[in-house]
C-alpha positions in Angstrom: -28.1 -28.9 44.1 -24.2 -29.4 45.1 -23.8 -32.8 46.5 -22.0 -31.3 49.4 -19.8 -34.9 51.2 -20.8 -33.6 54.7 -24.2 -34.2 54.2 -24.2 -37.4 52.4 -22.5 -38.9 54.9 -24.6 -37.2 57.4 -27.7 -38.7 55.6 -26.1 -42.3 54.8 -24.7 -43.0 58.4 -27.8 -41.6 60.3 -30.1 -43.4 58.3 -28.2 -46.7 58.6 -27.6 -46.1 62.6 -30.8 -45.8 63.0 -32.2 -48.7 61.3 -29.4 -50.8 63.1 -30.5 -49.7 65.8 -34.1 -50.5 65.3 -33.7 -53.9 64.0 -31.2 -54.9 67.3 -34.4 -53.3 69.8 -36.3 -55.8 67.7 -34.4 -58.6 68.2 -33.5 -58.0 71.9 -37.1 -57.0 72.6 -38.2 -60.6 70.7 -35.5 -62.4 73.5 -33.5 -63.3 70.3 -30.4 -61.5 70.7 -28.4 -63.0 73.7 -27.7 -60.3 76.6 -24.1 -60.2 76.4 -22.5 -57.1 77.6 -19.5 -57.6 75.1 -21.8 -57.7 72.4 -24.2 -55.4 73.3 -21.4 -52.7 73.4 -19.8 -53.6 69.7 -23.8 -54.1 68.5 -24.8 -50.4 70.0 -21.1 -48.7 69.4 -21.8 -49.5 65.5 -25.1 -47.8 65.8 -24.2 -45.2 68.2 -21.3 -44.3 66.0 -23.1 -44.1 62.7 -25.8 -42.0 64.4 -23.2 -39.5 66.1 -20.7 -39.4 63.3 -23.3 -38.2 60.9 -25.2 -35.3 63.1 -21.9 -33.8 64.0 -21.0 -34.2 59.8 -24.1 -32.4 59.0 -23.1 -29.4 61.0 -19.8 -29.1 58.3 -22.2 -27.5 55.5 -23.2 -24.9 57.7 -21.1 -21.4 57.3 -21.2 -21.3 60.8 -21.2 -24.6 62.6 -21.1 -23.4 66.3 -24.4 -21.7 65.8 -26.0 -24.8 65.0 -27.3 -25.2 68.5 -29.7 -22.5 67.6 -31.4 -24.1 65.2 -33.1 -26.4 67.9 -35.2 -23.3 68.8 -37.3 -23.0 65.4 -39.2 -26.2 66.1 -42.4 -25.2 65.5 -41.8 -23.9 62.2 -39.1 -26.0 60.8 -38.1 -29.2 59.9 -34.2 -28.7 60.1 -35.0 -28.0 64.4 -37.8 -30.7 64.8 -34.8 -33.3 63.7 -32.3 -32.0 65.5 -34.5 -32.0 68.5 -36.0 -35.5 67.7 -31.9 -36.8 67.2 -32.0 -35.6 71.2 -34.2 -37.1 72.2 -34.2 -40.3 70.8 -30.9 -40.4 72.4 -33.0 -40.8 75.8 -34.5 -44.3 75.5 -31.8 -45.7 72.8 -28.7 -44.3 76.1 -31.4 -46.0 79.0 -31.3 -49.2 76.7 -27.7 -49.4 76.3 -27.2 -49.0 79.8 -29.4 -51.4 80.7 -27.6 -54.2 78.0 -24.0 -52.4 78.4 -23.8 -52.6 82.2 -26.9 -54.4 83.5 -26.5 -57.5 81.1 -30.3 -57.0 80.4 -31.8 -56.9 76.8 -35.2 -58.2 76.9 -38.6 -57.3 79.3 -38.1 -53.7 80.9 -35.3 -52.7 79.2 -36.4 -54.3 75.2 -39.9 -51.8 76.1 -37.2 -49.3 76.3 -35.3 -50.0 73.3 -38.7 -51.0 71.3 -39.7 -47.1 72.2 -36.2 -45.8 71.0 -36.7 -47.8 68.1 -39.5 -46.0 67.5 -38.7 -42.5 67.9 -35.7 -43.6 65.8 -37.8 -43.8 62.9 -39.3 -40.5 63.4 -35.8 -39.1 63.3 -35.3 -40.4 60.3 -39.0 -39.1 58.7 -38.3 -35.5 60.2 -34.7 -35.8 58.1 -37.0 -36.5 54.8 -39.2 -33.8 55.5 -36.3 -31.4 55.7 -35.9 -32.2 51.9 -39.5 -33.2 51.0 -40.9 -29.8 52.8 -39.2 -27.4 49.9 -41.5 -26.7 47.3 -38.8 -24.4 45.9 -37.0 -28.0 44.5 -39.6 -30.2 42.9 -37.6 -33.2 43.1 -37.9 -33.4 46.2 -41.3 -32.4 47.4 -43.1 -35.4 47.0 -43.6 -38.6 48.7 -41.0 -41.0 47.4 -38.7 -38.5 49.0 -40.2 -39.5 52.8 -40.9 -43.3 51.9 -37.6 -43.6 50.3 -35.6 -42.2 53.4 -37.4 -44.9 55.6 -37.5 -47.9 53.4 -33.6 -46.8 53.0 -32.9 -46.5 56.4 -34.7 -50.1 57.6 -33.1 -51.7 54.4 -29.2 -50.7 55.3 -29.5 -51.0 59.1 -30.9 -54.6 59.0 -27.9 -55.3 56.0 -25.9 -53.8 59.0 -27.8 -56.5 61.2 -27.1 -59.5 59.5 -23.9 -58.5 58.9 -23.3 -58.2 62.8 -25.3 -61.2 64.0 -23.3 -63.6 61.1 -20.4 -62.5 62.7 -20.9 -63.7 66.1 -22.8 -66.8 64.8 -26.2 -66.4 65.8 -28.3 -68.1 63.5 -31.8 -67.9 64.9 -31.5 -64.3 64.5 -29.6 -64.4 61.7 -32.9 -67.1 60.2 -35.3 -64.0 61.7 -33.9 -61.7 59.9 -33.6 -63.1 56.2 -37.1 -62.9 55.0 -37.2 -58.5 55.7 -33.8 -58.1 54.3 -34.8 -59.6 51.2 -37.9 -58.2 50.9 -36.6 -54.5 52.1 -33.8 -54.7 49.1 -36.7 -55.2 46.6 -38.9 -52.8 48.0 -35.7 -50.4 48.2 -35.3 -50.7 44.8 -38.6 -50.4 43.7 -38.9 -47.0 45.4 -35.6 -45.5 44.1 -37.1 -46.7 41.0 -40.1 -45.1 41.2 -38.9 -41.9 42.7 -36.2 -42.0 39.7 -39.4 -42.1 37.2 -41.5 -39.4 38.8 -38.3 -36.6 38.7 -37.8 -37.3 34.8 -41.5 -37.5 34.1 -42.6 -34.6 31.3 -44.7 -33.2 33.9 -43.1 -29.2 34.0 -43.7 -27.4 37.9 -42.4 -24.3 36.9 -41.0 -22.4 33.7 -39.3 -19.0 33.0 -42.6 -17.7 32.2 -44.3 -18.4 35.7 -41.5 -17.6 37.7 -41.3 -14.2 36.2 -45.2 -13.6 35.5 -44.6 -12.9 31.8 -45.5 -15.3 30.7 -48.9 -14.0 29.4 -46.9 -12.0 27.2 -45.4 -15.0 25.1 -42.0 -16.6 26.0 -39.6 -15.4 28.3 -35.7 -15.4 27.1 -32.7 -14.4 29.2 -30.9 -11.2 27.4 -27.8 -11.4 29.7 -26.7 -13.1 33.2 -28.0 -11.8 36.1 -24.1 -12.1 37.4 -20.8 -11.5 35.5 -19.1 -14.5 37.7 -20.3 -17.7 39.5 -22.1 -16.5 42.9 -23.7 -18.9 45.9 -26.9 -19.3 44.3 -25.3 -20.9 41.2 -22.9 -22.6 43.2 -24.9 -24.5 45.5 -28.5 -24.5 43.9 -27.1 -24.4 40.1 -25.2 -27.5 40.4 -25.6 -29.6 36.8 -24.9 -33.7 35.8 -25.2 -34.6 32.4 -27.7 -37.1 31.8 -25.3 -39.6 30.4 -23.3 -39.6 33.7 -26.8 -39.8 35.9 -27.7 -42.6 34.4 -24.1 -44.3 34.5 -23.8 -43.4 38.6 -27.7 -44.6 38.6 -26.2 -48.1 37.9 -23.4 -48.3 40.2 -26.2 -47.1 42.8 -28.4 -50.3 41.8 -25.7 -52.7 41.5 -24.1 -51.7 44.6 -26.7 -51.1 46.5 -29.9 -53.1 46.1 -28.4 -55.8 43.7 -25.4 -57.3 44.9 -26.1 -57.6 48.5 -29.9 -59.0 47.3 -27.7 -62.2 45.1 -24.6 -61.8 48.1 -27.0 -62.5 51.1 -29.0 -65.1 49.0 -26.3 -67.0 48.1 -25.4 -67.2 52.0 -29.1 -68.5 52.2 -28.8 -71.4 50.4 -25.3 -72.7 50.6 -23.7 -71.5 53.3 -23.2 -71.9 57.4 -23.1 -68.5 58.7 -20.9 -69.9 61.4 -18.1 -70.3 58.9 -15.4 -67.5 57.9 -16.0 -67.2 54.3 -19.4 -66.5 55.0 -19.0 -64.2 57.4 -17.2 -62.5 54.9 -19.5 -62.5 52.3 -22.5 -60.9 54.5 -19.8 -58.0 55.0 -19.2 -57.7 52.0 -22.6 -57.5 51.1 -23.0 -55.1 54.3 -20.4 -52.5 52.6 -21.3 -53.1 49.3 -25.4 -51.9 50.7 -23.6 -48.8 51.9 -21.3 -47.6 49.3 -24.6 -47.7 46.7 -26.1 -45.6 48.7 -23.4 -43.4 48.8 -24.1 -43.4 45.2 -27.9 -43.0 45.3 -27.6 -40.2 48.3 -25.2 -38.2 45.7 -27.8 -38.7 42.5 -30.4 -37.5 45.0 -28.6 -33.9 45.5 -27.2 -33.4 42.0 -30.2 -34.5 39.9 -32.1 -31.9 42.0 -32.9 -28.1 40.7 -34.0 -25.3 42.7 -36.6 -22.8 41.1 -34.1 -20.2 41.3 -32.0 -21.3 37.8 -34.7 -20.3 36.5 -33.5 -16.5 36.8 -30.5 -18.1 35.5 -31.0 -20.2 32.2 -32.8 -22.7 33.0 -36.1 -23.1 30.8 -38.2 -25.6 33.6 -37.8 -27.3 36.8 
């Protein structure tokens, strides 16, 4: 599939805004994260943005953006509307939280129920954005689990990177302490799945071939005798997209290092040596924060190249 920008930023940022955001209804709800109104803006404005940055960058695939409201009216039968309408409403308890921390000065009892219940429905946002992908049997690589549990372990593993990064740099160390142990252990399980979803696409295991897309294939194997097209249309454009193995593999590295790697020895370092009241380490957590992030970047863009729909199958392709 064409790794279209738009929507692996959409993906990236929601995911991550999300998880921010459920990790800081965690912490308020928990009475660890002090009420501040200052804070609570900056904390909620990073999540907020992330969240609102992305839905409007998913709308720049479409051929024609200001029809995208429409979509929200095919919930029953599609995924693409249930997330759109679940982004909405999510909006309701994570805006009535923010108010309540923003201008109330109120984190914790009422309003961290609140919050807790965004956080929530936060992480349904983010399922119903896996299903749109894991929902197409048309694109094997995609329709199957890994593809739902990796969009959630993905999203809680960058927004508490996001977290930590935040909470080091206003010094607060108990939740700072609280949230070690999950990042840590969100980084390895992050890993693991990519891993794991990385085996199952490149197993020999064969969903479709020439022969049972075109139903001939009781008659021995099928072979193309000339292309369906004389030049490039949208099919092969945006469903034909190829990356040599070679360069998969290479970009599969970055995505580790960067992503799950790096941040994993970054934040442990911090762990053992270091204050988190001081610059430098301050520092090193964002680094560790962006480093999270651009990996992903990375592992969003292997996730739409490496993927083929059944369709090159009509144009080449031998299995998908």
């Amino acid at each position: 599939m064409h790794p279209a920008k738009s929507v692996i930023y959409f993906t990236v940022a929601t995911g991550a805004g999300y998880g921010l955001f459920f990790w800081l209804a965690l912490l308020a709800f928990l009475g660890i994260l002090p009420a501040d109104k200052i804070m609570g803006f900056v904390m909620l404005a990073v999540s907020f943005g992330l969240i609102v940055t992305g839905l409007i960058s998913s709308t720049g695939h479409l051929g024609r953006p200001e029809r995208a409201w429409r979509a929200l009216s095919q919930w029953r039968s599609s995924w693409l509307s249930r997330e759109g309408v679940m982004a909405i409403l999510t909006f309701i308890p994570m805006g009535i939280f923010g108010v309540y921390w923003v201008f109330l000065g109120q984190n914790t009892g009422l309003s961290g129920v609140i919050g807790l219940i965004g956080a929530g429905m936060a992480m349904i946002t983010v399922f119903t954005t896996s299903m749109i992908y894991a929902s197409l049997k048309a694109i094997p690589a995609w329709h199957n689990i890994w593809t739902k549990v990796g969009y959630l372990v993905l999203s809680l593993m960058s927004g508490v990177v996001l977290a930590m990064a935040i909470v080091s740099f206003y010094g607060l160390i108990e939740a700072a302490l609280y949230l070690w142990l999950p990042l840590g252990v969100l980084l390895v399980l992050g890993l693991g799945v990519k891993t794991l979803y990385w085996r199952h696409i490149h197993s020999e295991k064969i969903v479709s071939t020439a022969e049972s897309a075109t139903g001939l294939g009781r008659f021995g194997k099928v072979t193309q005798a000339a292309s369906p097209h004389s030049a490039d249309n949208y099919l092969l454009k945006e469903m034909g997209f190829k990356i040599a193995r070679k360069h998969a593999a290479k970009l599969r590295w970055i995505a580790i290092i960067l992503g799950f790697v790096l941040p994993f020895f970054l934040i442990g370092l911090v762990a053992h040596y270091m204050d988190i009241r001081e610059l430098g380490t301050k520092t090193i957590v964002g680094i560790a924060a962006l480093s999270c992030l651009l990996g992903l970047v990375f592992e969003r863009w292997l996730f739409f190249a490496e993927a083929k729909h059944v369709v090159t199958l009509y144009y080449g392709e031998t299995k998908v």
